[in-house]
Residue frames as a rotation matrix with the C-alpha (Angstrom) as fourth column:
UNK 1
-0.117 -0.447 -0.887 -23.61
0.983 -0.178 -0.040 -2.85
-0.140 -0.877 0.460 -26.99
UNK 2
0.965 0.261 0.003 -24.53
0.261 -0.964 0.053 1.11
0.017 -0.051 -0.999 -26.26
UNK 3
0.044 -0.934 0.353 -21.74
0.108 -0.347 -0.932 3.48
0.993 0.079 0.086 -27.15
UNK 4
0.583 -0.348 0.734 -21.60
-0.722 -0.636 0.272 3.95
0.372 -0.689 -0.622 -23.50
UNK 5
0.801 -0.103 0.589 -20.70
-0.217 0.868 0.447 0.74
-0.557 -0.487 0.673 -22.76
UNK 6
0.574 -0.735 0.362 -17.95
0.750 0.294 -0.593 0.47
0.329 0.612 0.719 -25.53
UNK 7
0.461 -0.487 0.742 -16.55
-0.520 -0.826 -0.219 3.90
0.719 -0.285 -0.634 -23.78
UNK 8
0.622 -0.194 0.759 -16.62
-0.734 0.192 0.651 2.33
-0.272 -0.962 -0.023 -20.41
UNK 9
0.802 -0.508 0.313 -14.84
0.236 0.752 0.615 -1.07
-0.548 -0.419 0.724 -21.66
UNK 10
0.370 -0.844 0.389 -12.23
0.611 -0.095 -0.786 0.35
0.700 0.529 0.480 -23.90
UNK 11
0.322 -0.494 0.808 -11.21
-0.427 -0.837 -0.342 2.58
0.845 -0.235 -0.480 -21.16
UNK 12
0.809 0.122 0.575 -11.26
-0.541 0.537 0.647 -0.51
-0.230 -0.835 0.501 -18.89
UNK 13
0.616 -0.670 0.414 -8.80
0.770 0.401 -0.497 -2.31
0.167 0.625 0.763 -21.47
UNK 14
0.409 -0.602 0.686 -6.64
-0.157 -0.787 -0.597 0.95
0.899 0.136 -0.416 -21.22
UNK 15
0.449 -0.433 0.782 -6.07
-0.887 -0.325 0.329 0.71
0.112 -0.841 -0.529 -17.53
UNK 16
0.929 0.357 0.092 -5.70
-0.336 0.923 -0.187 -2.81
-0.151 0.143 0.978 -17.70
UNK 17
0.549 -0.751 0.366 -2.79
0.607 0.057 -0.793 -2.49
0.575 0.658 0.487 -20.33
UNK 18
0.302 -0.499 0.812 -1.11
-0.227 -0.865 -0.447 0.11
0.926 -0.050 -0.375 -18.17
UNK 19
0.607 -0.235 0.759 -0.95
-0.736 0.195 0.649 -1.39
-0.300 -0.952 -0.055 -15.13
UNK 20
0.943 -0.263 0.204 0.43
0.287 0.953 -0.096 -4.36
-0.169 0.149 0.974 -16.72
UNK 21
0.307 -0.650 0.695 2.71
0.748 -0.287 -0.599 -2.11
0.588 0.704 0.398 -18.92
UNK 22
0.452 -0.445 0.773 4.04
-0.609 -0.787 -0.097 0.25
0.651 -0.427 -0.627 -15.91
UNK 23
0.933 0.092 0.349 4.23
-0.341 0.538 0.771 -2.77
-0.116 -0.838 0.534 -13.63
UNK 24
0.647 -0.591 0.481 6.58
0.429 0.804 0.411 -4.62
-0.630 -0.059 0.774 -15.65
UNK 25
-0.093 -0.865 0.493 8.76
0.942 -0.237 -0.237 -1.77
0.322 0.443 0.837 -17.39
UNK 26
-0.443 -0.724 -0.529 8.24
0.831 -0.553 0.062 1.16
-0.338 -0.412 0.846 -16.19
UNK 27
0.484 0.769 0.417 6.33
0.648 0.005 -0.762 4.09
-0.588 0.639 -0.496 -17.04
UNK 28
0.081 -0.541 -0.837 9.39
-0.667 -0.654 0.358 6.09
-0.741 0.529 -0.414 -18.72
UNK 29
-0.855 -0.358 0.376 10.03
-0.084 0.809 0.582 2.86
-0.512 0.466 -0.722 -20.83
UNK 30
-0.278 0.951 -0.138 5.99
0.533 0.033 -0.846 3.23
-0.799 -0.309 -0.516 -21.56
UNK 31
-0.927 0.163 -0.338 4.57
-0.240 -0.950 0.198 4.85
-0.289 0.264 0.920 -24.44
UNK 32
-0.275 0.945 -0.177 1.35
-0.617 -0.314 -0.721 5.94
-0.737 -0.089 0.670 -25.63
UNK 33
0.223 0.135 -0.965 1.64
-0.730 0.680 -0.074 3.43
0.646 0.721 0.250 -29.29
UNK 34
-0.879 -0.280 -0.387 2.90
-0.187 0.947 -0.261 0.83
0.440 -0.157 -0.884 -26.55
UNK 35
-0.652 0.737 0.179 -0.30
0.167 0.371 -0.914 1.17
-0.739 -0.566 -0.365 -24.25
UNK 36
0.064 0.928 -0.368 -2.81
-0.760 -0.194 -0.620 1.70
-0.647 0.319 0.693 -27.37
UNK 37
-0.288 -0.272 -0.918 -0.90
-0.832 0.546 0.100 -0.90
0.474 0.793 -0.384 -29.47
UNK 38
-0.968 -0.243 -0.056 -1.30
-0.114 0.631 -0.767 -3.40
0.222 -0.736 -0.639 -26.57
UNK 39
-0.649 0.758 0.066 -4.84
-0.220 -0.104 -0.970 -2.37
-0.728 -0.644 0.235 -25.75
UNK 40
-0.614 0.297 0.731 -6.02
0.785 0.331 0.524 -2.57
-0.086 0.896 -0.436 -29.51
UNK 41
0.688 0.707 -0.164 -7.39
0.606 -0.684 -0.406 1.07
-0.399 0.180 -0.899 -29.93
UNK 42
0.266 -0.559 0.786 -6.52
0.605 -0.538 -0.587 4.09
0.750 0.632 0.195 -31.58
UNK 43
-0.778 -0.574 0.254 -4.78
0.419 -0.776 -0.471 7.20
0.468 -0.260 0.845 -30.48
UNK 44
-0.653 0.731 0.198 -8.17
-0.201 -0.420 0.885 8.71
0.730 0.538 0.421 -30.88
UNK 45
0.225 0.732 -0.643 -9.50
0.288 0.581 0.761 6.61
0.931 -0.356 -0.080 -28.08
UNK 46
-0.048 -0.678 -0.733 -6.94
0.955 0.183 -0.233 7.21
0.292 -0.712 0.639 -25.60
UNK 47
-0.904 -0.158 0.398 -7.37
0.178 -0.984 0.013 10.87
0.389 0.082 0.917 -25.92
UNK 48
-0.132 0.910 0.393 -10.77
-0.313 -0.414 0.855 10.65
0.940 -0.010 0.340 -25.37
UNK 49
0.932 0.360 -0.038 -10.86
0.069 -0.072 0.995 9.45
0.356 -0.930 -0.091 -21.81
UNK 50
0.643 -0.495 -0.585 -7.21
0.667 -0.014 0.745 10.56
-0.377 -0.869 0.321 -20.79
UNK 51
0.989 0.097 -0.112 -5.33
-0.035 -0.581 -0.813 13.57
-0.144 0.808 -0.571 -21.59
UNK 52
0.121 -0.964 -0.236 -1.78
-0.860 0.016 -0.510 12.42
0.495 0.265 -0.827 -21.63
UNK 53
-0.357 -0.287 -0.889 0.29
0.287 0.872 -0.397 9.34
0.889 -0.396 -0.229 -19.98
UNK 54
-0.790 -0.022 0.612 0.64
-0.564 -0.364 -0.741 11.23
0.239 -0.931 0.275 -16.62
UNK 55
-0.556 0.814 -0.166 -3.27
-0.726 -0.380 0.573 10.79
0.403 0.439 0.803 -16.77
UNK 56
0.564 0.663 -0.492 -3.78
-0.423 0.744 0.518 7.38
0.709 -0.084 0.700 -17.05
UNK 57
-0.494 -0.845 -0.206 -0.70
-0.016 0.245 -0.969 6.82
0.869 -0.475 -0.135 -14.97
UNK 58
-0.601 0.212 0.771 -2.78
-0.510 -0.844 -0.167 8.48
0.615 -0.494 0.615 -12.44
UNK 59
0.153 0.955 0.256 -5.44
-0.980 0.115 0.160 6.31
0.123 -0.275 0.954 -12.54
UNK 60
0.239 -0.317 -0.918 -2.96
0.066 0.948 -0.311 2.87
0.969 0.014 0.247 -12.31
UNK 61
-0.826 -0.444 0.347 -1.76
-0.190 -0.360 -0.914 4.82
0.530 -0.821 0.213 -8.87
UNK 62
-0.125 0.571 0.811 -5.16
-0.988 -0.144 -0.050 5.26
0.088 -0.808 0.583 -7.25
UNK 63
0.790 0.561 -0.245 -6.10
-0.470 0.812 0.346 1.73
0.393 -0.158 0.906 -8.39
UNK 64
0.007 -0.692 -0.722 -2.96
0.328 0.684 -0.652 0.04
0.945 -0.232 0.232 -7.07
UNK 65
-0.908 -0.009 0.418 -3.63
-0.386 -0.366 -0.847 2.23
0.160 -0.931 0.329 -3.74
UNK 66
0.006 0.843 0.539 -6.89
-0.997 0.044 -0.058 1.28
-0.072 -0.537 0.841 -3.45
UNK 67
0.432 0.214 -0.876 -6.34
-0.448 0.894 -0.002 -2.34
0.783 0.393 0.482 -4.22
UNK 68
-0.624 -0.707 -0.333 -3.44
0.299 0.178 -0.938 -2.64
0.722 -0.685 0.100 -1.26
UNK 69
-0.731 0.573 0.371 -6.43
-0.682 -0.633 -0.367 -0.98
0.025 -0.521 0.853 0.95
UNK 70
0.649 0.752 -0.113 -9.02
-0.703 0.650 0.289 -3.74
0.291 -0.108 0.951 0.19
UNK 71
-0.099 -0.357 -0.929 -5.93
0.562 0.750 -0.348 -6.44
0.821 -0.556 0.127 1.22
UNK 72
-0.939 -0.337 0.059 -5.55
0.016 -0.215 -0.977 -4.47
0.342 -0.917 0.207 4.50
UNK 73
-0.302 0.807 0.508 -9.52
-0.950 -0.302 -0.085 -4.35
0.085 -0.508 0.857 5.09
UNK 74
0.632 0.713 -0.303 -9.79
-0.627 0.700 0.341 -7.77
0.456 -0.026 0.890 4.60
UNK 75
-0.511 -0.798 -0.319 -6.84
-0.027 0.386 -0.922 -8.63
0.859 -0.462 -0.218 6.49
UNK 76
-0.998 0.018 0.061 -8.88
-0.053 0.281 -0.958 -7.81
-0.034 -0.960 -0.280 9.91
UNK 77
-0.285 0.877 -0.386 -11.86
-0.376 0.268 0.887 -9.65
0.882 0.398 0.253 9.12
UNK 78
0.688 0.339 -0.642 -11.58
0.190 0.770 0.610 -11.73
0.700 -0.541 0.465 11.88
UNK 79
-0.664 -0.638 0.389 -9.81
0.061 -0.565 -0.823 -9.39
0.745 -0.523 0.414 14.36
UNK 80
0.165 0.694 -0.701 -11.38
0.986 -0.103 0.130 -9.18
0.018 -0.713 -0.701 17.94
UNK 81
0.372 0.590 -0.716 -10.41
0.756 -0.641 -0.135 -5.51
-0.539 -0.491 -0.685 18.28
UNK 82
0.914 0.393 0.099 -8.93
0.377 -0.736 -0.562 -2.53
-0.148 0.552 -0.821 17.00
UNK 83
0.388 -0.921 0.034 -5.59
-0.639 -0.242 0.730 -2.94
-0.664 -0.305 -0.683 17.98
UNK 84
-0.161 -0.217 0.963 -5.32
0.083 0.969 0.232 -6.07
-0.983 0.117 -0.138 16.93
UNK 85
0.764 0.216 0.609 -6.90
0.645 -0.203 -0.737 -4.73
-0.036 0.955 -0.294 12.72
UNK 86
0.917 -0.369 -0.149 -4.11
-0.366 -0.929 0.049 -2.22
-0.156 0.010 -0.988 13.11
UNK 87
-0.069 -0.866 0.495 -1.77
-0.496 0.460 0.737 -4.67
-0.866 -0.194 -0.461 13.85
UNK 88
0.219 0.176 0.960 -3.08
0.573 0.773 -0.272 -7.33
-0.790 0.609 0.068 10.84
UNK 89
0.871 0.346 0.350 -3.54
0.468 -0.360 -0.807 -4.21
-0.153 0.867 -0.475 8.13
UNK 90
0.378 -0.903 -0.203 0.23
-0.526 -0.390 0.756 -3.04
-0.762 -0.179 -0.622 9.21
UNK 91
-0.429 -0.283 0.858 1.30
0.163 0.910 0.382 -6.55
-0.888 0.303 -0.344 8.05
UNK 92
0.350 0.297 0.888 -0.92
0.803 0.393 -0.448 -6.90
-0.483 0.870 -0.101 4.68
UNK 93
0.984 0.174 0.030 -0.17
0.124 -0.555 -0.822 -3.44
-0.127 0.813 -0.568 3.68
UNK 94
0.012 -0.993 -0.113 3.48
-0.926 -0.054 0.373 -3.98
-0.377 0.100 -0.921 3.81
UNK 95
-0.078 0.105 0.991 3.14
0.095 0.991 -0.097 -7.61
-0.992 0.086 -0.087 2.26
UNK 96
0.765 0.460 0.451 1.45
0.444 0.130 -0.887 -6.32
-0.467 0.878 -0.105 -0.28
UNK 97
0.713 -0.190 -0.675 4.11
-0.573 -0.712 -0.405 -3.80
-0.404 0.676 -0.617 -1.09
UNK 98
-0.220 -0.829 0.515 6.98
-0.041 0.535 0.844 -7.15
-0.975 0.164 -0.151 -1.82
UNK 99
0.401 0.760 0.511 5.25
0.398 0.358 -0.844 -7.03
-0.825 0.542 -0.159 -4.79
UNK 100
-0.490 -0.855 0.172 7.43
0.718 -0.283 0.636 -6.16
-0.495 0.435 0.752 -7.78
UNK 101
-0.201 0.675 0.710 4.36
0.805 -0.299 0.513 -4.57
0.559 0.674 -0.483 -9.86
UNK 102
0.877 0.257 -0.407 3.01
0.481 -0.462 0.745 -2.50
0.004 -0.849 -0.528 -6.50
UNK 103
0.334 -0.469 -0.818 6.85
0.292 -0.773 0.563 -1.25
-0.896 -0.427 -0.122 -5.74
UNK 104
-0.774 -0.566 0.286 7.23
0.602 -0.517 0.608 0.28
-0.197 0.643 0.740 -9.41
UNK 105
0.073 0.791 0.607 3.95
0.432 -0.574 0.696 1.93
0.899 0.212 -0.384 -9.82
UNK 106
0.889 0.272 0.369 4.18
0.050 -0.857 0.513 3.31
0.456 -0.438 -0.775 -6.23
UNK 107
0.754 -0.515 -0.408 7.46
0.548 0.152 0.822 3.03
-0.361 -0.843 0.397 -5.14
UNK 108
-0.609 -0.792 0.040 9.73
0.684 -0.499 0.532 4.05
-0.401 0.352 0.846 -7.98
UNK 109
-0.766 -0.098 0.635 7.89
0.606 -0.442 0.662 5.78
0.216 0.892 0.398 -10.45
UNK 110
0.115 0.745 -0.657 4.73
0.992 -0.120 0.039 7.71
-0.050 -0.656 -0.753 -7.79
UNK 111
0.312 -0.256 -0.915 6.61
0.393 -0.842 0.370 10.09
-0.865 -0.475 -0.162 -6.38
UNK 112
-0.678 -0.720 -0.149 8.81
0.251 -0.417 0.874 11.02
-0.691 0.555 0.463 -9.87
UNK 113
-0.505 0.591 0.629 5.37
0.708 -0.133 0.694 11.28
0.493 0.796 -0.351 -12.14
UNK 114
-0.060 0.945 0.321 3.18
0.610 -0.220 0.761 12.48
0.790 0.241 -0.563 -9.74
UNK 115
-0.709 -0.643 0.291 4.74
0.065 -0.470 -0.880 14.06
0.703 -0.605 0.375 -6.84
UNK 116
-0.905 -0.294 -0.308 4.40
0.235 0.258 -0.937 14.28
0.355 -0.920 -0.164 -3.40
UNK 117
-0.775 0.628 -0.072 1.19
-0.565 -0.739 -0.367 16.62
-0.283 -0.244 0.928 -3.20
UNK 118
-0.095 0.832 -0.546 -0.83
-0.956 0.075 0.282 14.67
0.276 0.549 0.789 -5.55
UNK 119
-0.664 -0.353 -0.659 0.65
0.096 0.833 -0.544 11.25
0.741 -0.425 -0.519 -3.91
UNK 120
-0.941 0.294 0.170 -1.14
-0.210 -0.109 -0.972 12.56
-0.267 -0.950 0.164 -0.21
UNK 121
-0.370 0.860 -0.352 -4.12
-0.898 -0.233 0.374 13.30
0.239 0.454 0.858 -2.20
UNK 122
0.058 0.477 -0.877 -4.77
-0.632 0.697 0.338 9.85
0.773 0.535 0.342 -3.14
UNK 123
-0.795 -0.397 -0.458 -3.01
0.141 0.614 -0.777 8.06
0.590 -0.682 -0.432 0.06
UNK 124
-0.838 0.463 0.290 -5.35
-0.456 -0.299 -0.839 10.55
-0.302 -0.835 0.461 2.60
UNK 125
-0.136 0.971 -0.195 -8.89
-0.990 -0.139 -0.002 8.84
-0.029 0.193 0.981 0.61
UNK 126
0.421 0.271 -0.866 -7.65
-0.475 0.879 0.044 5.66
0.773 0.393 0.499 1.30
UNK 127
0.267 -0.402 -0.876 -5.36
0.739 0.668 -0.082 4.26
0.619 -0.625 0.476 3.41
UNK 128
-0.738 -0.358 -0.572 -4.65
0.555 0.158 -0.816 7.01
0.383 -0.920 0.082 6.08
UNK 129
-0.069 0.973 0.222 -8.38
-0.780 -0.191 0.596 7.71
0.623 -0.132 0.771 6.08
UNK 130
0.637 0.557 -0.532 -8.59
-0.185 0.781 0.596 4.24
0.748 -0.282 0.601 7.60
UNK 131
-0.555 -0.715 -0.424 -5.61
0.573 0.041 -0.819 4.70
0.603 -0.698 0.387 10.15
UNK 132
-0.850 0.385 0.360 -7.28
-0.466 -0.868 -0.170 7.55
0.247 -0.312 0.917 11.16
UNK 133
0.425 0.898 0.110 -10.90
-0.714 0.258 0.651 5.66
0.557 -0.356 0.751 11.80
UNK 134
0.295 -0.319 -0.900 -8.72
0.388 0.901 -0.192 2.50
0.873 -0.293 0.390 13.30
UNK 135
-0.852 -0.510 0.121 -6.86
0.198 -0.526 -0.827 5.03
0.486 -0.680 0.549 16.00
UNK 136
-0.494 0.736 0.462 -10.52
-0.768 -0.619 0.165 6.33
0.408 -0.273 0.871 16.68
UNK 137
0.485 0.874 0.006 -12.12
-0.675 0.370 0.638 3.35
0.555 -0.314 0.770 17.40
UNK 138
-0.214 -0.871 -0.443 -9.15
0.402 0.335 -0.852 1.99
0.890 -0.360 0.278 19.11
UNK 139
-0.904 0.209 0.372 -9.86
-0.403 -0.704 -0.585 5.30
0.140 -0.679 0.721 21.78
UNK 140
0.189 0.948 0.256 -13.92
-0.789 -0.008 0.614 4.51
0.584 -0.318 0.747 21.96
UNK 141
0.358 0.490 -0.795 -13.17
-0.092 0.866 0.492 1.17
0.929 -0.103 0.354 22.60
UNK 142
0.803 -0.384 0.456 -10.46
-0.550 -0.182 0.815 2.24
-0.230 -0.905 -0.357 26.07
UNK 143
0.733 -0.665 0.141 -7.74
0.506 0.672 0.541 0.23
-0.454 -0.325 0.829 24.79
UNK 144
-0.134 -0.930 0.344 -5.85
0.785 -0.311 -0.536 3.44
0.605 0.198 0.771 23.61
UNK 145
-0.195 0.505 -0.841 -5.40
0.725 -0.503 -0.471 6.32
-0.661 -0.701 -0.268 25.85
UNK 146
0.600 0.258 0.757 -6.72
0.795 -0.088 -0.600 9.18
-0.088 0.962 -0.258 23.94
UNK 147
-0.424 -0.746 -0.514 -4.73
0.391 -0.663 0.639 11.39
-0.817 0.070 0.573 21.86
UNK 148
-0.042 0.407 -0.912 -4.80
-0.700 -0.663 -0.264 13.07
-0.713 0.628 0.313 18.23
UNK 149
0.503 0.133 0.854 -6.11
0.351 0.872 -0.342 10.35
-0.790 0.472 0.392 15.47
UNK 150
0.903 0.093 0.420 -4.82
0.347 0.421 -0.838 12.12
-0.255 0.902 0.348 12.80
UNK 151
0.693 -0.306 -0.653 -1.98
-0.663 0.086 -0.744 13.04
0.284 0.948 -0.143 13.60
UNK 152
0.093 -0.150 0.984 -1.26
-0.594 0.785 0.176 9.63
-0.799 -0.601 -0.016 14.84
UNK 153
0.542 0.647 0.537 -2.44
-0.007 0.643 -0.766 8.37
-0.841 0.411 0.352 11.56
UNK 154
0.917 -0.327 -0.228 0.42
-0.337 -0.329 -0.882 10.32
0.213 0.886 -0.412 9.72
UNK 155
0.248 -0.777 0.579 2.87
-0.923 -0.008 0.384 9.20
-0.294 -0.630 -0.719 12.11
UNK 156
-0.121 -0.198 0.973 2.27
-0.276 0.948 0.158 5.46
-0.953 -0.250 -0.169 11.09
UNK 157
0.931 0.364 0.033 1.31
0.037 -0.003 -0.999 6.06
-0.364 0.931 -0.016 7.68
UNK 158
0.662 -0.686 -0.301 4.66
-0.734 -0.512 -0.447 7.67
0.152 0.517 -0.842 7.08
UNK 159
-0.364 -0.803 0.472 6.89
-0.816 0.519 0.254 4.89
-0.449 -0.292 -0.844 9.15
UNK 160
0.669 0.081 0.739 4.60
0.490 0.700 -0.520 2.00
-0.559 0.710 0.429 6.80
UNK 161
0.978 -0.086 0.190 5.80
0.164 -0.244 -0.956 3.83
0.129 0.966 -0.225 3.42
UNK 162
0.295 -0.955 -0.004 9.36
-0.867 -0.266 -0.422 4.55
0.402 0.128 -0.906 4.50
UNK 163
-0.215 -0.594 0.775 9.56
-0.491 0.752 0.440 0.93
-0.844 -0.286 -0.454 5.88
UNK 164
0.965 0.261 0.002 7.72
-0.125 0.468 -0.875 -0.35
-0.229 0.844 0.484 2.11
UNK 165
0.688 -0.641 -0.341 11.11
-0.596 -0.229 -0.770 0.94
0.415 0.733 -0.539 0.83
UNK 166
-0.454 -0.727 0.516 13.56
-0.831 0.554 0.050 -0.63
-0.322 -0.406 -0.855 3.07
UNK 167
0.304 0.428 0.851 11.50
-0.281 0.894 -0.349 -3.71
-0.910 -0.133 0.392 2.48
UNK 168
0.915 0.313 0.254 11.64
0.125 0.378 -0.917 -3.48
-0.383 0.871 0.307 -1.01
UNK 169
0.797 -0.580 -0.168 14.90
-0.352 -0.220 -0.910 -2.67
0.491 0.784 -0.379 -1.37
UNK 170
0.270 -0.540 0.797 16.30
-0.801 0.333 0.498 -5.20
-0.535 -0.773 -0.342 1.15
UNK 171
-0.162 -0.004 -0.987 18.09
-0.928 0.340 0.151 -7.74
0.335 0.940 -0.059 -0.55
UNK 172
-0.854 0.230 -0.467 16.20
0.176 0.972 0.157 -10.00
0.490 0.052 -0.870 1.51
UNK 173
-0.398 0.672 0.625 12.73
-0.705 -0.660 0.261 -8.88
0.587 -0.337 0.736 1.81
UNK 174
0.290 0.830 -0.477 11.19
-0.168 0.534 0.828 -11.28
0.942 -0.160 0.294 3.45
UNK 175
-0.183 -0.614 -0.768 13.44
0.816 0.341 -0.467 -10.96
0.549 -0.712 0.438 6.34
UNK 176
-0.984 -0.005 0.179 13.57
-0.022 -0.989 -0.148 -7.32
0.178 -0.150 0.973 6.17
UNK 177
-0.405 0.911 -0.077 9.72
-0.194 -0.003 0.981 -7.85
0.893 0.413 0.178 6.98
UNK 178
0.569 0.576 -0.587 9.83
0.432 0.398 0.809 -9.62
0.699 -0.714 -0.022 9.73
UNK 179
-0.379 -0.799 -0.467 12.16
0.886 -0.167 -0.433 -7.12
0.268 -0.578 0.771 11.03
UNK 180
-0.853 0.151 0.500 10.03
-0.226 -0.970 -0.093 -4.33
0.471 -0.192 0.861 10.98
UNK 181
0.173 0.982 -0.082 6.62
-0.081 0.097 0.992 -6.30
0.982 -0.165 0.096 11.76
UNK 182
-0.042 -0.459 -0.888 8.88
0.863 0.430 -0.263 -6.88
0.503 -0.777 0.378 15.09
UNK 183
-0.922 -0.364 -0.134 9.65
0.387 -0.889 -0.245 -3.30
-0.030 -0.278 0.960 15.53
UNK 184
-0.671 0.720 0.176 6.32
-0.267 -0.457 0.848 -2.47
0.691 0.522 0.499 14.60
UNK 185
0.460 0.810 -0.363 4.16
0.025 0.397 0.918 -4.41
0.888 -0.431 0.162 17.41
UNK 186
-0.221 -0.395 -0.892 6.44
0.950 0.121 -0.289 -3.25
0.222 -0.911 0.348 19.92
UNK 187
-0.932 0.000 0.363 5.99
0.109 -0.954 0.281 0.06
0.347 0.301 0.888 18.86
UNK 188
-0.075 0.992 0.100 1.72
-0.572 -0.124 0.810 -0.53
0.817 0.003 0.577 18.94
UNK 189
-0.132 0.134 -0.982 2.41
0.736 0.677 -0.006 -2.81
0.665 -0.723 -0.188 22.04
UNK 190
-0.704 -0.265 -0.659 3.73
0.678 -0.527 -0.513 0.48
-0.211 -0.808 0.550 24.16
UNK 191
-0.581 0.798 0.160 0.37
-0.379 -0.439 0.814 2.37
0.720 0.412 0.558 22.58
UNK 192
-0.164 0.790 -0.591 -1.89
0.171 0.613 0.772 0.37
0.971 0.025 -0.236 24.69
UNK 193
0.308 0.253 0.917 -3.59
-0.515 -0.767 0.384 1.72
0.800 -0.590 -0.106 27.42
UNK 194
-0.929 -0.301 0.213 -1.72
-0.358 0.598 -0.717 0.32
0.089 -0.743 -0.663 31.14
UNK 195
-0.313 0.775 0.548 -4.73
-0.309 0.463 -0.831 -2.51
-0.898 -0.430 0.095 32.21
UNK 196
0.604 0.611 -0.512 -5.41
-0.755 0.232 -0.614 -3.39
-0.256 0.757 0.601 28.81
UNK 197
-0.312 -0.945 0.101 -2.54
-0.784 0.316 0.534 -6.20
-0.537 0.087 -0.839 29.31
UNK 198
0.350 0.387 0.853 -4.71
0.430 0.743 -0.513 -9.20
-0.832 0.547 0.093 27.15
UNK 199
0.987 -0.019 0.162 -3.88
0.148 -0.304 -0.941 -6.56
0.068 0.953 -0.297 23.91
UNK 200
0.476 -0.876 -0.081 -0.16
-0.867 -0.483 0.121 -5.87
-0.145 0.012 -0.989 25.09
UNK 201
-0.045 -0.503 0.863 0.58
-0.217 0.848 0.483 -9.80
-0.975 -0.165 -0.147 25.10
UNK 202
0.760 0.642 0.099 -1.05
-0.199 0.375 -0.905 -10.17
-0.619 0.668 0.413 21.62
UNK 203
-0.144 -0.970 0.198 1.20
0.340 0.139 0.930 -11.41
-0.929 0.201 0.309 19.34
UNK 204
-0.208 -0.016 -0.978 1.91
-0.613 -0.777 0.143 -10.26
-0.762 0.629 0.152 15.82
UNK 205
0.660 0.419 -0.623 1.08
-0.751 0.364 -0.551 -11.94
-0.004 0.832 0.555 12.86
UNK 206
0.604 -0.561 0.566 3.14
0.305 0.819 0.486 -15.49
-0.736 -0.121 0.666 11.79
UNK 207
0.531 -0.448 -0.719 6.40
-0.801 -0.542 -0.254 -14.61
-0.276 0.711 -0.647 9.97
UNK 208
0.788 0.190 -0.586 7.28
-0.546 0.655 -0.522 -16.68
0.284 0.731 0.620 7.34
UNK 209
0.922 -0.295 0.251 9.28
0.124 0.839 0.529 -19.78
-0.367 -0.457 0.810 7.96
UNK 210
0.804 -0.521 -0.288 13.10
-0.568 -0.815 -0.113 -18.58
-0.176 0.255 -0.951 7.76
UNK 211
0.842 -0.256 -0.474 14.80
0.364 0.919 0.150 -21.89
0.397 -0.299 0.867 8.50
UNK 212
0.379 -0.606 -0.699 18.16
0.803 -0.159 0.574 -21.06
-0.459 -0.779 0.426 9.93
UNK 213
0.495 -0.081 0.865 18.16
0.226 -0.949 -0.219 -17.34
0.839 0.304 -0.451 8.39
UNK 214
-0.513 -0.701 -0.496 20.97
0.842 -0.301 -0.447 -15.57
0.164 -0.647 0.744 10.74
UNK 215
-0.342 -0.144 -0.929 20.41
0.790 -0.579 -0.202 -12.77
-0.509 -0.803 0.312 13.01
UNK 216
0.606 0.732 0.312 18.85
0.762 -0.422 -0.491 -9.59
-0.228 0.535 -0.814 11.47
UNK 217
0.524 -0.504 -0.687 21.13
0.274 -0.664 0.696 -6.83
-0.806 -0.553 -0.210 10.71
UNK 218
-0.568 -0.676 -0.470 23.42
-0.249 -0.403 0.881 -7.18
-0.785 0.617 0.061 7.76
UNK 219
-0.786 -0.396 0.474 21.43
0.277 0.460 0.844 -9.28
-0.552 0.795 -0.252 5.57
UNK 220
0.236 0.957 0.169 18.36
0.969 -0.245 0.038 -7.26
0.077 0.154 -0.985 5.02
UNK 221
-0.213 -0.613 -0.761 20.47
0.313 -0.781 0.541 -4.47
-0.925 -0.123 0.359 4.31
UNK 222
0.814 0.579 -0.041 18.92
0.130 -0.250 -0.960 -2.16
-0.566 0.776 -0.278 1.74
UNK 223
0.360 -0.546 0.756 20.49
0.921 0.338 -0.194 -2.90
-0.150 0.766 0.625 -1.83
């Protein structure tokens, strides 16, 4: 194996270990002997392709954003239009966030490592880059009227990420899900241009099977 290639996988084995090892404690709880002890390298390695935790921390963030991005692009494979991929990628990228791994790396510990600035950074090259092209080709196609894509694109970006939390801290997420995907496709229902009335009926994704779950309201109250 070429020494590049032993760079490239020992720094693959690093992120690896770190996602695992922020996911599931935390990355205060996290040290550098826990993510080189874990990875089998030295100190020595780690330095060489990251200069501190923050660092690699960094790079568990973009990849856990950009992973939650490839569920929401392949969520409207098999959409007929643009409303309708807006609607699906709403749904997957809140789905994705029930995840326990997904809401400590960006939910708790994001914003407190890496603050808010460097957070946008990474969000705008992924996921409300692609709000922002969805809104647009929504307009070409006539079935919004037109307005500003982006900042449309922050408008829903921001109400996903501040409903992630309620989600994730409902102590019943999976309700608390199908309470916003409700609120949510009424919300993109009254978006839709007047005559476009085949996309205002659409319905929203299937929410999971609740059996005789009561009324929304108290129990999807955030812990």
């Amino acid at each position: 194996m070429k020494q590049s290639e032993r760079s490239e996988a020992t720094q693959t084995r690093l992120l690896a270990v770190a996602r695992e090892l922020f996911g599931s404690q935390g990355y205060e709880a996290t040290s550098i002997d826990d993510l080189v002890g874990a990875a089998g390298v030295t100190k020595g390695a780690f330095y060489h392709h990251f200069v501190d935790k923050r660092a690699i921390f960094r790079r568990v963030y973009e990849g856990a954003v950009r992973d939650v991005t490839e569920k929401v692009h392949a969520s409207a494979v098999h959409a007929t239009c643009a409303i309708e991929r807006a609607r699906a990628g709403c749904r997957a990228f809140l789905e994705a966030c029930l995840d326990p791994m997904q809401q400590r790396i960006g939910l708790d510990d994001g914003p407190k490592v890496l603050g808010w600035a460097t957070m946008r950074e990474i969000q705008w090259s992924y996921s409300l880059a692609l709000f922002e092209a969805v809104f647009e080709e929504a307009m070409a196609e006539g079935s919004l009227v037109r307005r500003a894509p982006v900042a449309l694109a922050h408008l829903f970006f921001g109400a996903l990420c501040e409903a992630s939390v309620y989600i994730a801290r409902a102590a019943r997420p999976q309700v608390a899900l199908v309470e916003v995907m409700r609120e949510l496709d009424e919300i993109m229902t009254g978006l839709v241009r007047p005559g476009r009335e085949a996309l205002r009926r659409s319905q929203p994704a299937a929410a999971p099977d609740l059996g005789d779950t009561p009324a929304i309201g108290g129990d999807a109250t955030p812990r």
